[in-house]
C-alpha positions in Angstrom: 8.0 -40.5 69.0 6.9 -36.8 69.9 9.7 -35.8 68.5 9.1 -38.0 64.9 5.4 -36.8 65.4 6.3 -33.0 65.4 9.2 -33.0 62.8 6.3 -35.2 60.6 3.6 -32.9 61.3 6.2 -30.1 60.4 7.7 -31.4 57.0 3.6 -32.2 56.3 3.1 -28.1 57.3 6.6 -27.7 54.8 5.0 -29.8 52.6 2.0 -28.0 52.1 3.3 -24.9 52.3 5.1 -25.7 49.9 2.6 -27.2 47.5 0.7 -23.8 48.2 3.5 -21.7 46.9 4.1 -23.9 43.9 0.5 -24.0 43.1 0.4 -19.9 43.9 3.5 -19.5 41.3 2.2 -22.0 38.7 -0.6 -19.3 38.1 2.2 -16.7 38.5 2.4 -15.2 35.1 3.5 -12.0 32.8 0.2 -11.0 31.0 1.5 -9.5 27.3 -1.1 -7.4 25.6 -1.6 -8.3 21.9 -0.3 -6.5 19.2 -3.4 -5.2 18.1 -4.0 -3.7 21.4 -0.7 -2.0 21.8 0.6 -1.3 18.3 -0.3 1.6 16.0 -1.3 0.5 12.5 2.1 1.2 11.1 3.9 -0.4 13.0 1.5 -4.2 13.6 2.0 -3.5 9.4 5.6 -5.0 9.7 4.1 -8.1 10.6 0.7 -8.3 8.9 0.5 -6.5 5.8 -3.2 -5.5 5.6 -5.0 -4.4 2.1 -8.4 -3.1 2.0 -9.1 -5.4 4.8 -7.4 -8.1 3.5 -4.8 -9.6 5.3 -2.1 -11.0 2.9 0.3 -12.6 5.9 -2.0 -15.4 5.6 -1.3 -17.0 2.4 1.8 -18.0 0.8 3.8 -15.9 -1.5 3.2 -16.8 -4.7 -0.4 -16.0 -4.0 0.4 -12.7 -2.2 2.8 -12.0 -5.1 -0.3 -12.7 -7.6 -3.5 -10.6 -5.5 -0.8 -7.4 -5.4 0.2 -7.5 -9.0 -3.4 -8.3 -9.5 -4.5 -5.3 -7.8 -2.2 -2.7 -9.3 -3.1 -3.9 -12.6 -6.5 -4.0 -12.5 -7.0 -0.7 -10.4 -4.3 1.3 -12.4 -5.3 0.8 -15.7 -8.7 1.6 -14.5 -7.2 4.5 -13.4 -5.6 5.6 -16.7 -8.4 5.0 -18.6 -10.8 6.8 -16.3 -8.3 9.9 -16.3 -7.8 9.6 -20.3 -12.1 9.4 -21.1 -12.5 12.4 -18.8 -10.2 14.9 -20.7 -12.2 13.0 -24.0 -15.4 15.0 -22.9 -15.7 18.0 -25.5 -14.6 21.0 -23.4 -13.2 19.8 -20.5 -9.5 19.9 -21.4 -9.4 24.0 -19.6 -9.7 22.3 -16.1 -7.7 19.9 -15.2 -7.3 21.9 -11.6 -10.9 21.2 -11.1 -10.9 17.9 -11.6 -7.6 18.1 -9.2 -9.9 19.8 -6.9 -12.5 17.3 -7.0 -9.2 14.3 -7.0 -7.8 16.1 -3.8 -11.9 16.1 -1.9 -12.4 12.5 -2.6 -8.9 11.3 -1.5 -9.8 13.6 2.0 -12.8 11.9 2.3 -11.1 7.7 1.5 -8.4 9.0 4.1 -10.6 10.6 6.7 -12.9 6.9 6.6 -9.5 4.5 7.0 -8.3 6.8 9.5 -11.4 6.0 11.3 -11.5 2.3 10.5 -8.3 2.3 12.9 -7.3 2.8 16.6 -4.3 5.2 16.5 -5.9 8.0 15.4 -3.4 10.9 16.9 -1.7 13.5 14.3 1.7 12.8 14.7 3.7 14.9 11.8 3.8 18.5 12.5 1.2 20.7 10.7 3.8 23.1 8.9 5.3 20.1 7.3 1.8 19.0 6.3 1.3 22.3 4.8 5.0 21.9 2.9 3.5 18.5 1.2 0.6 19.6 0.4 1.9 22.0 -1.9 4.6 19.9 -3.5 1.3 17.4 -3.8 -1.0 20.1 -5.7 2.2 20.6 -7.7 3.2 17.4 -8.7 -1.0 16.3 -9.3 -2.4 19.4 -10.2 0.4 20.1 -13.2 0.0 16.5 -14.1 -4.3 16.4 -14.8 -3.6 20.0 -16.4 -0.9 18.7 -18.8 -3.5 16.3 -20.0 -5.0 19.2 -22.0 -2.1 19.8 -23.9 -0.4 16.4 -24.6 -1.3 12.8 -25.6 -2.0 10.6 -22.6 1.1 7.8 -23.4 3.3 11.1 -23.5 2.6 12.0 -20.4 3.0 8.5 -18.8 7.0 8.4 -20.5 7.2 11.6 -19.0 5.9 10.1 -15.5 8.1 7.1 -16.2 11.6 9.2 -15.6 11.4 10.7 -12.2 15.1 9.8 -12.0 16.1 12.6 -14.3 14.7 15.9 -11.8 16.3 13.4 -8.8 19.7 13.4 -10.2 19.9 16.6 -11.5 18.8 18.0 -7.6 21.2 15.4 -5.9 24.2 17.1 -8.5 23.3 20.5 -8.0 22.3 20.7 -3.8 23.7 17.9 -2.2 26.8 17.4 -4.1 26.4 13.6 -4.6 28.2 11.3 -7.4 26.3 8.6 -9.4 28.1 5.6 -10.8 28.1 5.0 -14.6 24.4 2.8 -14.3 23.4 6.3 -12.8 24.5 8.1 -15.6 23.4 5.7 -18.1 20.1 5.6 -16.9 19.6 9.2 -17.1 21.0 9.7 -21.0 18.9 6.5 -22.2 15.3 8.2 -20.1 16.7 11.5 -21.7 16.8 10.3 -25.2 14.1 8.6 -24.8 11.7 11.6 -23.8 13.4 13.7 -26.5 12.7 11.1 -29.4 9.0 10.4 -28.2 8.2 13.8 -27.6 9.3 14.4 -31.2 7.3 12.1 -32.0 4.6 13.5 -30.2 5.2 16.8 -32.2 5.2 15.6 -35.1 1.9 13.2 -35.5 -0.5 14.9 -33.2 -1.9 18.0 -35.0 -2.7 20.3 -31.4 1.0 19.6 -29.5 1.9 22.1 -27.4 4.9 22.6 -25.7 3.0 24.1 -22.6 2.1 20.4 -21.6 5.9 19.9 -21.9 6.6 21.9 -19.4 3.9 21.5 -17.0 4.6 17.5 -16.8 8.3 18.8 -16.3 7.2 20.9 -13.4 5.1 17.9 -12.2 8.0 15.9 -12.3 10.6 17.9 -10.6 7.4 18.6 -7.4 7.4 14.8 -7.2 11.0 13.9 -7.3 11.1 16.3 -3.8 7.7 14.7 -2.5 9.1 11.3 -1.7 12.2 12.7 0.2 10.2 14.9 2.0 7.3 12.5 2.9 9.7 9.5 3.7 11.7 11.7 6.3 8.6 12.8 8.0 6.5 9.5 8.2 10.5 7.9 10.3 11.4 11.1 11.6 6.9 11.4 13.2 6.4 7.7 12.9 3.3 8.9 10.9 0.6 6.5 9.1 -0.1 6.0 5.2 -3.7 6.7 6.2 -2.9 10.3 8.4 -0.6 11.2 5.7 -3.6 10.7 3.0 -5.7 12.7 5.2 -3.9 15.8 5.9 -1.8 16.7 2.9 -4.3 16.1 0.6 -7.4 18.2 2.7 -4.8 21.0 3.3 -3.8 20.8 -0.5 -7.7 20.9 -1.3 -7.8 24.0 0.8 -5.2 25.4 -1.7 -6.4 24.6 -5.0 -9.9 25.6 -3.6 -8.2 29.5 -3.1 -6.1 29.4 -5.7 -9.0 28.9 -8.0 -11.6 31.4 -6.4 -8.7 34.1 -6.9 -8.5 33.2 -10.6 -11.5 32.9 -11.0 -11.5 29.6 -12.6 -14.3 28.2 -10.1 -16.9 29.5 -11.4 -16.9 27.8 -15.1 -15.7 24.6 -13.9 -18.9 24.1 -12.0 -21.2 25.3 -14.3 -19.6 23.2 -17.3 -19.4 20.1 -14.8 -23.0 20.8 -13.7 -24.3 19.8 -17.0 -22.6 16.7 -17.5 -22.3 15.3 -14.2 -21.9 11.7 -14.5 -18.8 12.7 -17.2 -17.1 14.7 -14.8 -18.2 13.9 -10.9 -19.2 10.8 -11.6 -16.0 9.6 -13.3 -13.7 11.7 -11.1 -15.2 9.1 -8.3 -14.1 6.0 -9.8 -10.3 7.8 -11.0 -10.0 8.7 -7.2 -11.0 5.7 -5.9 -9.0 3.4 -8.2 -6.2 5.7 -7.2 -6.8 5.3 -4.0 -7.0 1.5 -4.1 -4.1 1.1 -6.5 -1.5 2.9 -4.0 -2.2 0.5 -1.7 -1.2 -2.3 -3.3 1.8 -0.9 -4.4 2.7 -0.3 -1.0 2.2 -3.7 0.2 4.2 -4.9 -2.8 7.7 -3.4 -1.8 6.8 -3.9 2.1 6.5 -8.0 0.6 8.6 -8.1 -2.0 11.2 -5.1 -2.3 11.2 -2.3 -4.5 12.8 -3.9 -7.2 10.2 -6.4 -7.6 7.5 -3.1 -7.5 9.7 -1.3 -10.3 9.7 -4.1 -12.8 5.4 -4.5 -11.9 4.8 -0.8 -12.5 6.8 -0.4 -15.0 4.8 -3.3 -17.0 2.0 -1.3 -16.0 2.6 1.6 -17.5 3.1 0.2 -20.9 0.2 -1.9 -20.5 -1.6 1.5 -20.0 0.7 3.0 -23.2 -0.7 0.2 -25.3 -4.4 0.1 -24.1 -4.5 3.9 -24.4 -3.8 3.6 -28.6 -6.2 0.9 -28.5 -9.5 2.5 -26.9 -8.9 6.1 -27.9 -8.0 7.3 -31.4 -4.5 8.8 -31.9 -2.2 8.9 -34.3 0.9 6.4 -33.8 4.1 5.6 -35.3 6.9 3.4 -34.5 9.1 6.0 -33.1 7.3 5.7 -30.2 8.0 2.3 -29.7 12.0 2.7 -29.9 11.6 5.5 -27.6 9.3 3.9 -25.2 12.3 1.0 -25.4 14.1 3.5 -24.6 13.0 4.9 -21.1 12.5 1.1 -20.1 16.2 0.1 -20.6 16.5 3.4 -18.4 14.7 2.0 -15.9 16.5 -1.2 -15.9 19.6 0.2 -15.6 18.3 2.3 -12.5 16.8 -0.5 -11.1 20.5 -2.1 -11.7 22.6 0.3 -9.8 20.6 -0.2 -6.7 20.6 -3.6 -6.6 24.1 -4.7 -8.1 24.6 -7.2 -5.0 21.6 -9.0 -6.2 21.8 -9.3 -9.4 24.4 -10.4 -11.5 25.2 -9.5 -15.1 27.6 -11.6 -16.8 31.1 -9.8 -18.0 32.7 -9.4 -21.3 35.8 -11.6 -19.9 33.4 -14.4 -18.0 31.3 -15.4 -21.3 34.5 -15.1 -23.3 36.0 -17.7 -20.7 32.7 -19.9 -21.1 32.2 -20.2 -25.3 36.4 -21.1 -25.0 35.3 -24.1 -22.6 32.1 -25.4 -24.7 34.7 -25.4 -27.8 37.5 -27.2 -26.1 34.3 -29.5 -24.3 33.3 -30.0 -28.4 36.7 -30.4 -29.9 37.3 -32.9 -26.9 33.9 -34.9 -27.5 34.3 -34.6 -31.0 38.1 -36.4 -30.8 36.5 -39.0 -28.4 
């Protein structure tokens, strides 16, 4: 009876031993910070796609699809008509760097606030390859407001419209690559295009100057290298949308601020903007900041939906902004521009085409032969019944 009474008093120890240690490892567990603790802004985006403090990954897709298309719409053609009424002010057409300038400060000052706004706030691309986009940024924005003073505003968006053209000539020429016929196709269709609407251009507007030609050409060719160049540092760095905001653009604004003290273009710019400032400063805060806005939404478009969802909505933009920029500011028009503009956008598709031929499908010349011989043997067959 010892014996049970020691072996019981034993298995009761075991027993709550036992009970300790399972109690002790039921609270045993791995603590996992959040996300938002842990995760730099870029990358918590892959699963929450934040816009102007909006989180979209909260509602469904169809309403995500409508507040981005929403957004680019309503801040881009804000945008274009904002950047359109300031080069309408009597005399301001000579400086479109200055208002580049003044484009550039804002944007530094909307980055540098965001970047605050978040917790990873380290530099992480290298400053020399800051310095590189900045230039190919005051290239590609500074030759575009100053082309403004030489062309019509819906020639300069066609022009913006067919970044493919500098992108496939480079690829040709430096890297050696082939294109497919889409490619190809693309190319002569925006090329045409251009051509017939800047003839066009020519031939109704009574002050065209080839000058803006070749500045939005410039313009073009600095942005077809932007992207590259600002893609393979933000994986390369694993930099931020907001840090890149920030520093190319205050280093660019450091640029254009020299470059225009040594020509001595400062100097006038301020004393004409100085005497209509809410034409100039005033308005230049809205452009930036509707630029600034309408990027973003862009952005959270292709992360949501894929680029070729975002082509086919900017693309719609920009004729929207074509067609509200004959109806608000007094040009002359004729329907060339309309078959041209027709044009460039079937140059788009078929650009849009080639990179996406997996997902969509264009019926062949031998598959809807095949299908108008079954509907007529389906009739003849019907028709005999």
């Amino acid at each position: 009876e010892e014996q049970k009474d020691n072996n019981s008093t034993e298995c009761s120890e075991l027993g709550i031993m036992d009970l300790k240690f399972t109690s002790s490892r039921k609270y045993i567990s791995i603590s996992v910070p959040s996300k938002s603790q842990t995760m730099s802004p870029h990358i918590k985006s892959v699963d929450d796609v934040v816009v102007l403090g909006m989180n979209l990954s909260k509602f469904n897709k169809p309403t995500q699809f409508f507040i981005c298309v929403s957004g680019v719409f309503m801040f881009y053609l804000i945008y274009g008509y904002l950047q359109e009424l300031i080069f309408s002010v009597e005399g301001f057409k000579p400086f479109g760097w200055y208002l580049t300038l003044v484009q550039f400060g804002f944007y530094s000052i909307f980055g540098l606030i965001e970047l605050q706004l978040i917790q990873d706030k380290r530099r992480r691309i290298p400053g020399k390859t800051y310095m590189i986009i900045a230039f190919l940024t005051v290239g590609t924005m500074g030759l575009s407001n100053t082309s403004l003073g030489y062309l019509n505003y819906p020639t300069q968006v066609i022009f913006k419209c067919c970044k493919l053209i500098p992108v496939m000539i480079g690829g040709v020429f430096i890297q050696g690559k082939r294109y497919n016929i889409a490619d190809v196709s693309a190319a002569l269709c925006m090329s045409l295009g251009l051509i017939w609407f800047t003839l066009a251009d020519s031939t109704v507007a009574p002050n065209f100057n080839f000058t803006g030609v070749v500045l939005i050409s410039l313009a073009l060719c600095a942005d077809a290298v932007i992207g590259n160049v600002q893609e393979k540092a933000m994986k390369l760095h694993n930099g931020s949308n907001s840090e890149m905001v920030l520093y190319s653009y205050s280093i660019g604004f450091v640029y254009i601020l020299f470059g225009l003290t040594c020509t001595s273009g400062l100097s006038p710019a301020v004393t004409f903007c100085s005497k209509h400032p809410v034409q100039t400063y005033g308005y230049a805060f809205l452009f930036s900041l509707t630029g600034y806005f309408g990027i973003s939404f862009v952005l959270a478009l292709i992360k949501i939906f894929g680029a070729l969802l975002a082509v086919t909505v900017t693309t719609g933009r920009k004729a929207m902004t074509i067609v509200l920029s004959f109806l608000f500011f007094a040009k002359p028009f004729t329907f060339q521009y309309v078959w041209s503009g027709l044009l460039v956008v079937l140059g788009i598709f078929l650009n849009v085409y080639s990179k996406n031929m997996d997902k969509i499908k264009l019926p062949s010349l031998h598959g809807l032969w095949k299908k108008s011989v079954e509907e007529r043997k389906t009739r003849t067959l019907s028709q005999t019944v």
